[in-house]
KOLMAR-661442 format. One line per field, with one value per residue (C-alpha): x, y, z; residue number from 1; chain. Coordinates in Angstrom, 3 decimals. Example, Ala and Ser with C-alpha at 12.3 -4.5 7.8 and 13.67 -1.06 7.14 Angstrom:
// KOLMAR-661442
x = [12.300_13.670] .
y = [-4.500_-1.060] .
z = [7.800_7.140] .
pos = [1_2] .
unit = [A_A] .
//
This chain:
// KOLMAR-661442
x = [-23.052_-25.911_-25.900_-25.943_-28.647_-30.850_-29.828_-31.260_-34.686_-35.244_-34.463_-36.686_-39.459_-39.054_-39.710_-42.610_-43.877_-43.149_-45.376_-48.237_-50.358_-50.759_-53.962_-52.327_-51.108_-54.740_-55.646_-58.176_-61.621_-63.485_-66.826_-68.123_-71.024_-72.685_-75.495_-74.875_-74.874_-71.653_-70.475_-66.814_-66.771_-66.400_-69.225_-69.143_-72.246_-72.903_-72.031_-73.486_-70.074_-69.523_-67.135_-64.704_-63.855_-60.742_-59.893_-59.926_-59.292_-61.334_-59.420_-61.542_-64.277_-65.789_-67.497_-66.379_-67.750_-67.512_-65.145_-66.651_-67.373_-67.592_-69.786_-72.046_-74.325_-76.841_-77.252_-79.908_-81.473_-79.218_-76.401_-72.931_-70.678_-67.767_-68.677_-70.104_-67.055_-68.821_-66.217_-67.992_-68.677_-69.456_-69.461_-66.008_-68.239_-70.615_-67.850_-67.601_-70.814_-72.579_-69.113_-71.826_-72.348_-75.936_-76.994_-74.353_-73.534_-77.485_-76.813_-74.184_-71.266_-67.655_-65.433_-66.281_-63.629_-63.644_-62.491_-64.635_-65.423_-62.739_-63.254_-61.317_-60.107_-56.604_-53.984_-54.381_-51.959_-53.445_-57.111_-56.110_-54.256_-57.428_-59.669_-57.161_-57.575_-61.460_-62.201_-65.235_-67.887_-66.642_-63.573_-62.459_-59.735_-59.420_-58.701_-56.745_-59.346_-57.956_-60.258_-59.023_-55.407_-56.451_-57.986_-54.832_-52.667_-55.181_-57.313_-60.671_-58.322_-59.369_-61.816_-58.874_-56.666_-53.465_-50.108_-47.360_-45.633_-49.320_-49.500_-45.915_-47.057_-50.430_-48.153_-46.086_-49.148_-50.547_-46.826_-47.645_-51.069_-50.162_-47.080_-49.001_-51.806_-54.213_-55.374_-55.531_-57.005_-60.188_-61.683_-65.267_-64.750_-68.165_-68.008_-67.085_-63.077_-62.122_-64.298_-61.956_-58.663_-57.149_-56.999_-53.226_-53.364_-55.334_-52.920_-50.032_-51.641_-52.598_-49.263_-48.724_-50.670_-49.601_-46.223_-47.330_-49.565_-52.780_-55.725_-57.950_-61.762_-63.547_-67.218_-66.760_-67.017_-69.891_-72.630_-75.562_-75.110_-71.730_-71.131_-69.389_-67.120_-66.227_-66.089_-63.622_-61.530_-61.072_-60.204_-57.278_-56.467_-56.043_-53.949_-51.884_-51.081_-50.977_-53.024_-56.589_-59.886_-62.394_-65.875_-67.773_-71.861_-71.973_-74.706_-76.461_-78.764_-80.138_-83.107_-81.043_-78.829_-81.391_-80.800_-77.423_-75.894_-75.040_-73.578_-71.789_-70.647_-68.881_-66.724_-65.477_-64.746_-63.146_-60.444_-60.390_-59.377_-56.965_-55.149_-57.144_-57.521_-61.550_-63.830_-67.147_-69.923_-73.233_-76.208_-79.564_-81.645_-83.457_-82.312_-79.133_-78.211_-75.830_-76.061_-78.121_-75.513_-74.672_-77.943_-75.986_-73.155_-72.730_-72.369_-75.041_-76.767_-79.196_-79.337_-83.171_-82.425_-79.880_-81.894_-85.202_-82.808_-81.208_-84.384_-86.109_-82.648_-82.969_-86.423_-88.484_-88.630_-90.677_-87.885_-85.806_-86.847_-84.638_-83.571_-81.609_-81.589_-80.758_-82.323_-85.373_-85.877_-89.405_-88.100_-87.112_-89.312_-91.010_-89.940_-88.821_-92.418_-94.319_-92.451_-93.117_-96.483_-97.107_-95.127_-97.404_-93.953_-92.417_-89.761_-87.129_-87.494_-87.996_-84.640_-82.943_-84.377_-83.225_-79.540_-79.888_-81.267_-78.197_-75.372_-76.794_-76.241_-73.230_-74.532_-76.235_-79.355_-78.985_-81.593_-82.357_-82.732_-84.984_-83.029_-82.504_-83.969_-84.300_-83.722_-79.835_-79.675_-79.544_-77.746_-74.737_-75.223_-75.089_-71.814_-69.356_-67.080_-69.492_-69.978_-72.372_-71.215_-74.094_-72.549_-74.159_-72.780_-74.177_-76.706_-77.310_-80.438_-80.896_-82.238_-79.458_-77.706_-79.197_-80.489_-78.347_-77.024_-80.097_-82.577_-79.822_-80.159_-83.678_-84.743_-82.209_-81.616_-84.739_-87.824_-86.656_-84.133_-80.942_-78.948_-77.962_-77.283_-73.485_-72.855_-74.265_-72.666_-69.114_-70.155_-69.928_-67.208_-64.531_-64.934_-63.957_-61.655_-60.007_-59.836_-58.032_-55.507_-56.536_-56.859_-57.607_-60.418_-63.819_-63.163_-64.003_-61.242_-59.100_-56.526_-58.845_-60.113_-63.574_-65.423_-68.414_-72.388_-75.056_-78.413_-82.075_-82.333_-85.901_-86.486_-83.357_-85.094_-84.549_-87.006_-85.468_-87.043_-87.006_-89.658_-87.747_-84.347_-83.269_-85.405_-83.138_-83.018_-84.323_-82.947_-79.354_-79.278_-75.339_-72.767_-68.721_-66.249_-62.465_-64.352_-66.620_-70.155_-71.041_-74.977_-77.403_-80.546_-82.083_-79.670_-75.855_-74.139_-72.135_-68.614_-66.639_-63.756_-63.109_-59.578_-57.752_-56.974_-54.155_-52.892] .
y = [-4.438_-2.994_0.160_-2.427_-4.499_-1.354_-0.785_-4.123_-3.605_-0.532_-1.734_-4.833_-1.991_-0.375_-3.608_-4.670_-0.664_-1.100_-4.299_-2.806_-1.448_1.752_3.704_4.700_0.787_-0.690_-2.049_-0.239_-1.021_-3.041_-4.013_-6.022_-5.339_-8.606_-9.942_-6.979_-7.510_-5.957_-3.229_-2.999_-0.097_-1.964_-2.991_-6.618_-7.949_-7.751_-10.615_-11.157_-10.668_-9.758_-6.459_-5.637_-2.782_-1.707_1.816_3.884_0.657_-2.170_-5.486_-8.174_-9.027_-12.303_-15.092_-15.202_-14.528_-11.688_-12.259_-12.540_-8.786_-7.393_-4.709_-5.773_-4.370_-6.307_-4.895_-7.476_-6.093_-3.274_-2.506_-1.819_0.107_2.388_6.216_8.613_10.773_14.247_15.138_18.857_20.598_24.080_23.315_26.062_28.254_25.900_23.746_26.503_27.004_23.439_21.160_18.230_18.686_17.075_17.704_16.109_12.719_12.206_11.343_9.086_11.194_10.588_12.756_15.952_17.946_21.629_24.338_23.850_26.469_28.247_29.532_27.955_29.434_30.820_30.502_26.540_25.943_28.034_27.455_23.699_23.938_25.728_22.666_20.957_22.289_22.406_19.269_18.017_14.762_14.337_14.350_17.129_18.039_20.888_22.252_25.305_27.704_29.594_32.490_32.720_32.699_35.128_37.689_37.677_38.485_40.924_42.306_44.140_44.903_41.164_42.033_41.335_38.364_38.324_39.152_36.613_38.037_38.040_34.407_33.565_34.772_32.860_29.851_30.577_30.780_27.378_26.265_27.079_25.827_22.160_22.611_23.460_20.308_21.162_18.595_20.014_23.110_24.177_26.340_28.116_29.605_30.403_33.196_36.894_36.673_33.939_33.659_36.488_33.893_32.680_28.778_29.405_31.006_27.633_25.531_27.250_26.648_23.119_22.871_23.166_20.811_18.097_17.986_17.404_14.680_16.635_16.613_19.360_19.837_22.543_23.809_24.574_27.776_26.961_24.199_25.492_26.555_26.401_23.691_21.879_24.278_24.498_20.184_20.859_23.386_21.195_18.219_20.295_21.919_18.075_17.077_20.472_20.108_15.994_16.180_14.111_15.845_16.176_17.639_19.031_18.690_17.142_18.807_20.179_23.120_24.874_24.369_24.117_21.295_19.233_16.068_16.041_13.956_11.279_13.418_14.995_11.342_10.332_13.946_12.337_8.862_8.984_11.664_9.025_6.182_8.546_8.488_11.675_10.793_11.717_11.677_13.746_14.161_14.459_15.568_14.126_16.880_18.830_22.040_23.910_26.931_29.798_33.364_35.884_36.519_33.512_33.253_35.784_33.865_37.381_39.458_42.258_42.028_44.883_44.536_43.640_41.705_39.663_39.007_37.643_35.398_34.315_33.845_31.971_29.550_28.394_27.570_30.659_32.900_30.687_28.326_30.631_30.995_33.333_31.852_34.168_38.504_40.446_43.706_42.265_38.738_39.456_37.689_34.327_31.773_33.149_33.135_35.904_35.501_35.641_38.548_40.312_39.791_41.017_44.494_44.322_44.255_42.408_39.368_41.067_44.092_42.362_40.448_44.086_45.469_42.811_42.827_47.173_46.492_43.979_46.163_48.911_46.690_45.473_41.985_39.458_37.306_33.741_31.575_27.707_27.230_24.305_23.515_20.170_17.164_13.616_11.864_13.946_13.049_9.457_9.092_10.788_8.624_5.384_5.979_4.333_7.025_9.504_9.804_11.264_14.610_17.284_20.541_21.654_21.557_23.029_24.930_24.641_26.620_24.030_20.218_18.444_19.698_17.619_15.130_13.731_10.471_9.130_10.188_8.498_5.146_5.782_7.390_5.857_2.635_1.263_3.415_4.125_1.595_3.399_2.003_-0.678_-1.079_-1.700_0.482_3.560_2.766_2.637_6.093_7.633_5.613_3.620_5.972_8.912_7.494_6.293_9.733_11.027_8.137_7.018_3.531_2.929_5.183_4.850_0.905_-1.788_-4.054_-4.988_-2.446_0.705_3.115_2.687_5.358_3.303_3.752_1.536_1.960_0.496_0.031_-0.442_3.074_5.302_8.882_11.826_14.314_17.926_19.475_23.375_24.459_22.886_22.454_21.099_18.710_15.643_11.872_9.137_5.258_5.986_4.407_4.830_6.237_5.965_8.303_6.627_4.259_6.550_6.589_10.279_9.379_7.072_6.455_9.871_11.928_13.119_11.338_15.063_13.394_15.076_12.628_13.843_14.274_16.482_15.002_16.329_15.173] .
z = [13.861_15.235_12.533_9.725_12.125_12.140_8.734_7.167_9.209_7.487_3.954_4.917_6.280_2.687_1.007_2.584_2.373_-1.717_-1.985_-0.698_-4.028_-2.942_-5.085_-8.289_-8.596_-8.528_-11.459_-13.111_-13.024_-15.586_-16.866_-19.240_-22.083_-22.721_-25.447_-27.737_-31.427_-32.071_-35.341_-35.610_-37.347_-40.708_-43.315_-41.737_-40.518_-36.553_-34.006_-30.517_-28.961_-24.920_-24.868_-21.556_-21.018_-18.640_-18.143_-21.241_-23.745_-24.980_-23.555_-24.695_-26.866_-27.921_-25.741_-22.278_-19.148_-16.830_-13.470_-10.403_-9.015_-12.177_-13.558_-16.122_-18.964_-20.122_-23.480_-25.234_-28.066_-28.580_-30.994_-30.172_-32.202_-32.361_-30.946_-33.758_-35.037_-36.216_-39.195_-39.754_-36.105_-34.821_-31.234_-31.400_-28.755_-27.378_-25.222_-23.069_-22.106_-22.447_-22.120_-21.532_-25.168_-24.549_-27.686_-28.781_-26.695_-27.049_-30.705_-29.869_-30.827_-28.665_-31.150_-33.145_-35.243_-35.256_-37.503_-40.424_-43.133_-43.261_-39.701_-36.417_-33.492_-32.789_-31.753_-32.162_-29.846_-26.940_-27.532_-27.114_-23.805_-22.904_-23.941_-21.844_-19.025_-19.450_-20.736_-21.712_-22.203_-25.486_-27.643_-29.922_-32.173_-34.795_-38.310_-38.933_-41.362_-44.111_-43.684_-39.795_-41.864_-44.547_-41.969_-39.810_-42.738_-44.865_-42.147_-43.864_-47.096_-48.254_-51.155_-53.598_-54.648_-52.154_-53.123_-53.216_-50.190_-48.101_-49.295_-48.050_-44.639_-44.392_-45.114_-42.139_-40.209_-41.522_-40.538_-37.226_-36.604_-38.004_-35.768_-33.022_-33.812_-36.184_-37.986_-41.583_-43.411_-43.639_-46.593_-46.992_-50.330_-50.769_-47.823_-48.222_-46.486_-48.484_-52.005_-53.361_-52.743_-56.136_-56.694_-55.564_-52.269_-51.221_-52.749_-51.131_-47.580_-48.559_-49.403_-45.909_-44.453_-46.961_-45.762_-41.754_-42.909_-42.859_-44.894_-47.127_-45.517_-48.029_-48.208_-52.211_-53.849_-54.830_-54.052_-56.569_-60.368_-60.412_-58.331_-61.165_-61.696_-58.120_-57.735_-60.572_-58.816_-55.374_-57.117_-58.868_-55.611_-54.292_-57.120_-57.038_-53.518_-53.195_-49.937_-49.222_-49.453_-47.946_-49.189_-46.642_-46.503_-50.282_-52.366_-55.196_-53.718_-56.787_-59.111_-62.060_-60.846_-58.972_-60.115_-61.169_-57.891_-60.481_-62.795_-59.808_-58.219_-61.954_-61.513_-58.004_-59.188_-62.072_-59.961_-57.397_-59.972_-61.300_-57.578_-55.764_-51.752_-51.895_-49.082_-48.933_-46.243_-46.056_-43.523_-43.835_-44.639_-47.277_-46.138_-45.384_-42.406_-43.208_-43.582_-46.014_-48.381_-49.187_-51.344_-53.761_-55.389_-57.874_-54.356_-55.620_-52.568_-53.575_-57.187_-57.447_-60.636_-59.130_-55.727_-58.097_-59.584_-56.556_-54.861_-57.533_-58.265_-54.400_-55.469_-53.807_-51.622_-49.640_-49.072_-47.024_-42.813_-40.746_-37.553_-36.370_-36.933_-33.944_-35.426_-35.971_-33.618_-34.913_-38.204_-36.454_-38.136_-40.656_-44.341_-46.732_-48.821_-45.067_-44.293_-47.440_-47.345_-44.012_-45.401_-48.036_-50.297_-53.073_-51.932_-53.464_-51.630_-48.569_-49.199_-49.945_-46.617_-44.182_-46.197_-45.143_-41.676_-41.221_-42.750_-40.565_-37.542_-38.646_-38.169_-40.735_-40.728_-40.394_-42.675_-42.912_-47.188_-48.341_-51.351_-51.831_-53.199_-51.734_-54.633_-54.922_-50.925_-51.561_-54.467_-52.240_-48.973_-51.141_-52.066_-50.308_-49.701_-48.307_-44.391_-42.109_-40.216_-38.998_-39.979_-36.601_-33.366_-29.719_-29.939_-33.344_-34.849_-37.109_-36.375_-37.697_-34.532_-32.393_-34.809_-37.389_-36.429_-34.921_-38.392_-40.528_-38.016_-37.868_-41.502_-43.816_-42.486_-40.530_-42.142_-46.170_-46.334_-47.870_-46.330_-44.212_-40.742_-40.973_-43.715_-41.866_-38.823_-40.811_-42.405_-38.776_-37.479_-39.513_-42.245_-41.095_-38.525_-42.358_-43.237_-39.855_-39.774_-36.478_-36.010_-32.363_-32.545_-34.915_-34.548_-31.950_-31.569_-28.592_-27.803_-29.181_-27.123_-25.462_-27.115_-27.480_-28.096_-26.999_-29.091_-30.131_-33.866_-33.176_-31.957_-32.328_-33.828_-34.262_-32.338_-33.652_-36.097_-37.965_-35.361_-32.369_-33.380_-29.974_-29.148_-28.220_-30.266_-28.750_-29.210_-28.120_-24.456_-23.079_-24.571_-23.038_-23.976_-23.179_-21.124_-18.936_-18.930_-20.470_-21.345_-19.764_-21.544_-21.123_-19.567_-19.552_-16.323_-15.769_-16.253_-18.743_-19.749_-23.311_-24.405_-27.213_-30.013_-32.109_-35.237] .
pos = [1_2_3_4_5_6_7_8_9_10_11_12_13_14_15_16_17_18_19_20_21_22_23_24_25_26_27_28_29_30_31_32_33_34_35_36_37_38_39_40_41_42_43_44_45_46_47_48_49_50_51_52_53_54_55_56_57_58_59_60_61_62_63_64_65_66_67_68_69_70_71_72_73_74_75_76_77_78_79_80_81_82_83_84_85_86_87_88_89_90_91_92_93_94_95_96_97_98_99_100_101_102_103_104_105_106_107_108_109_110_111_112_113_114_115_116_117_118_119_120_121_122_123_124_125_126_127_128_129_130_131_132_133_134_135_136_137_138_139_140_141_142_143_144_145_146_147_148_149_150_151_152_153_154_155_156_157_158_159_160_161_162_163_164_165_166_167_168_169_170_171_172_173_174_175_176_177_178_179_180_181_182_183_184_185_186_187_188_189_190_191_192_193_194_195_196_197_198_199_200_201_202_203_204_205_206_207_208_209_210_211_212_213_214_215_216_217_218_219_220_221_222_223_224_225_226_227_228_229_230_231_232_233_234_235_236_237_238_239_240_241_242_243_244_245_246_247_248_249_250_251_252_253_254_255_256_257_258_259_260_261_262_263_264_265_266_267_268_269_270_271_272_273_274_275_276_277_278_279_280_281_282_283_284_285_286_287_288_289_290_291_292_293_294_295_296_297_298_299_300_301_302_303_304_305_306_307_308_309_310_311_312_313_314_315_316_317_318_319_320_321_322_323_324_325_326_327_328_329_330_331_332_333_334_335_336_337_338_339_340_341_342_343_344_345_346_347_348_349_350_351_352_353_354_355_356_357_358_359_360_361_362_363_364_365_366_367_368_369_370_371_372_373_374_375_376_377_378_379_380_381_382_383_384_385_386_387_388_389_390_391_392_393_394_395_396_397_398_399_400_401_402_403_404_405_406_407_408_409_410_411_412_413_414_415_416_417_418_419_420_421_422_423_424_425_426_427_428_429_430_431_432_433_434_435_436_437_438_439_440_441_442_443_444_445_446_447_448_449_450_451_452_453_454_455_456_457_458_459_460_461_462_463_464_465_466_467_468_469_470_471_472_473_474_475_476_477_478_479_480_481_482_483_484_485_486_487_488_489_490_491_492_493_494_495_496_497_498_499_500_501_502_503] .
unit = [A_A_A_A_A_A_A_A_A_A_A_A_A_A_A_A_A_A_A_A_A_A_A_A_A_A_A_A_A_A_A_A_A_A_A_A_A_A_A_A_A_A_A_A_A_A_A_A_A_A_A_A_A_A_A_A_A_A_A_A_A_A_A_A_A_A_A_A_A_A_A_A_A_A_A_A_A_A_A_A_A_A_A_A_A_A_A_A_A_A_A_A_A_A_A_A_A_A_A_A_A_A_A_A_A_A_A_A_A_A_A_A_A_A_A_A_A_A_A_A_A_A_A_A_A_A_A_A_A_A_A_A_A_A_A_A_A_A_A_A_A_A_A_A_A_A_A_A_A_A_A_A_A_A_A_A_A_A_A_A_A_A_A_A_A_A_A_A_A_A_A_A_A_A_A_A_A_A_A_A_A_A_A_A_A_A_A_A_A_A_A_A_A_A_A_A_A_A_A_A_A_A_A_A_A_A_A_A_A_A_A_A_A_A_A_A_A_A_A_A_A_A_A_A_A_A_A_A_A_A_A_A_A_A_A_A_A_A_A_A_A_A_A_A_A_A_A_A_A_A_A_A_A_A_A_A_A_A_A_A_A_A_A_A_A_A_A_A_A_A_A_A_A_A_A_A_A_A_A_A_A_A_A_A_A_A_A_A_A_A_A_A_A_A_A_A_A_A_A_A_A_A_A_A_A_A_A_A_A_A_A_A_A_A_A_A_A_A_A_A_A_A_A_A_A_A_A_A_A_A_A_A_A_A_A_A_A_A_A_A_A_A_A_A_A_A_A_A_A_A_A_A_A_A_A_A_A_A_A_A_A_A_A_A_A_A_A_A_A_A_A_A_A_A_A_A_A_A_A_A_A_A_A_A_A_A_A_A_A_A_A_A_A_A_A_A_A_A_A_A_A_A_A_A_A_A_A_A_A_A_A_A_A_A_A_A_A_A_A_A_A_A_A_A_A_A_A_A_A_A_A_A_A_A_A_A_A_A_A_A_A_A_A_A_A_A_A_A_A_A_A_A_A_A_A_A_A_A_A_A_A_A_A_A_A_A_A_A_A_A_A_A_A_A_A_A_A_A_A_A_A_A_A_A_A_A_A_A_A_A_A_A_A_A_A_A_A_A_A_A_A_A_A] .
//
């Protein structure tokens, strides 16, 4: 008797112990955004709603008041709306040394997808664990790149079309990078590794991605004269391998197709009435970044003939800055005609010397190319299935890097009037949150995550510019990323709650 005595005190001891919430039972903490006029994510018009937020999720939203002891955010005269996603990102090396992403979060973006061009890390699998286990402000999730593919498999033998059995094996590869949480394929088919792949070798590893559910990203083979022809080429690589596309940074960059865009947008809709999944994106600037040889679609890189033409189809020499030459940082800034005429030398040759200075380095200039029209630039954003993405990322030497969201908000929508204020908040949220199949992110609505960004449409700006590329945006006040404050008004808060996002 007294062993089952002593025996019911201790499971009565255990009871009580078990009813006592013990940290990890707490509920967890909540606050409540009040007098904002709300975006959804959608094209609908914005509400004053109040918005509560508990934990990572949004729990309520509508008119109600906040409980006693609760946090609140007085947001009057500021818009809330889903966080930015950035569809087209080169932040790959950046996390690691700036995972505040400042240049970044100050735009208002919570999610930025990786891997573009062709070019992503590897192994997917491994460089994920590592974001893991390094997390940062923001969320990120990645593409597998064909190049990266096409590299593994053909090593510096890549100047020629692959062979079936090379194919077969950068298919395996794909096989394992969807496995392993990419999100799609990526393709830069204008760039040396991969412009000498046939039409088939993408398929093939598009092919791939189809099958997990993934989706095609491309920069086209080519975005100037033949950009047509290369339009033409995606849309059959979309059809061949019934997967949705995705055009990166939508343009037409040379004199002789300048204002073609609506020539160019009848090519895309009549394949997407005849069934093609079709989604492009689109930076607001005049003026693209890449490398030197990318000017020369031809590849004769010191073929004096071919580098006039080149020159004068981007519409001068004057129209291409270097921002970046390790051989010569003297370069940084000044443009090819400058630099010629300080040499006392014609453009052409001055183009041939920096593409022998480079190859002698083994290294390449990077250059900012003025090549675009405004008149092209809005005839793409006032489509509805084109979204804003920067094509930049940390530490970008170019000012859509630190700039894009906030011009569009800014530029387009308040100053020239492009667009409205709801449809460019749905090009950077529920648009391409449409095209990654996630539907508790890129929208506000009960039950999503609380990736959220609080902002002035009276002021939101962006500062950067070709001179001072990171010069942060102003207008975006707080941004939460799965709930946690990441930016407050003028300054990153140092907590890095981003998550991985696989497919």
């Amino acid at each position: 008797m007294r062993f089952l005595s002593r025996l019911a005190a201790l499971l009565i001891f255990a009871a009580v112990l078990t009813s006592i919430p013990t940290r990890s039972q707490e509920p967890p903490a909540s606050f409540v955004i009040i007098n904002a006029q709300v975006s959804d994510g959608s094209n609908a018009p914005l509400r004053k709603l109040n918005v509560r937020i508990t934990g990572d999720r949004i729990t309520k939203i509508g008119a109600f008041k906040a409980r006693r002891g609760e946090q609140v955010v007085d947001a009057r005269g500021l818009v809330l709306a889903p966080g930015f996603i950035d569809m087209h990102n080169h932040s790959t090396e950046g996390l690691d040394a700036d995972p505040l992403a400042e240049t970044q979060i100050s735009q208002g973006i919570t999610t930025i997808i990786l891997g573009p061009d062709g070019d992503s890390p590897w192994p997917i699998g491994a460089w994920l664990d590592t974001r893991r286990k390094n997390p940062a402000s923001l969320n990120i999730a990645t593409l597998f790149g064909h190049a990266t593919v096409r590299s593994k498999i053909m090593g510096e033998d890549f100047r020629r079309i692959a062979t079936p059995e090379e194919i077969k094996k950068m298919a395996a590869l794909a096989e394992q990078a969807m496995n392993e949480g990419a999100l799609g394929l990526s393709s830069g088919l204008e760039y040396d590794v991969a412009s000498y792949s046939s039409t088939a070798e993408v398929v093939a590893l598009a092919e791939v991605a189809a099958k997990h559910g993934g989706f095609y990203e491309t920069h086209i083979r080519d975005e100037g004269n033949k950009s047509f022809s290369a339009l033409e080429e995606e849309i059959a690589i979309g059809r061949a391998a019934h997967i949705p596309v995705e055009h990166s940074h939508i343009k037409v960059s040379t004199v002789a197709v300048w204002g073609k865009a609506p020539e160019y947008i009848n090519v895309i809709d009549a394949a997407r009435k005849n069934g093609l999944d079709f989604l492009a994106d689109c930076y607001p600037y005049d003026a693209w970044h890449s490398n030197i040889k990318v000017l020369m679609p031809d590849k004769q890189y010191t073929n004096p003939q071919s580098v006039e033409k080149a020159l004068t189809d981007t519409g001068g020499p004057d129209t291409v800055t270097i921002t970046e030459f390790k051989p010569h940082p003297e370069y940084v800034g000044r443009n090819i005609a400058e630099l010629a005429a300080a040499r006392k030398i014609s453009t052409t040759d001055m183009y041939i010397q920096i593409i022998r200075e480079g190859d002698a380095a083994d290294t390449e200039a990077s250059i900012i190319g003025k090549s675009m029209t405004d008149r092209d630039i809005q005839a793409f954003y006032q489509q509805p299935w084109v979204m804003v993405a920067s094509d930049g990322g940390i530490g970008s030497q170019h000012p859509r890097g630190a700039g894009t969201f906030p011009r569009v908000l800014g530029l387009y929508v308040r100053e020239k009037h492009w667009l409205t204020l709801p449809e460019a908040i749905h090009k950077m949220t529920g648009l391409p949150a449409q095209r990654l199949g996630w539907k508790d992110r890129g929208t506000l609505h009960e039950g999503a995550f609380a990736d959220l960004v609080l902002f002035n449409p009276a002021t939101v700006i962006d500062r950067a510019t070709f001179a001072q590329p990171l010069e942060l945006s102003t207008g975006i006040e707080k941004v939460f990323v799965n709930g946690t404050l990441v930016w407050d008004e003028t300054k990153p808060t140092g907590a890095k709650p981003g998550r991985v996002l696989p497919r």
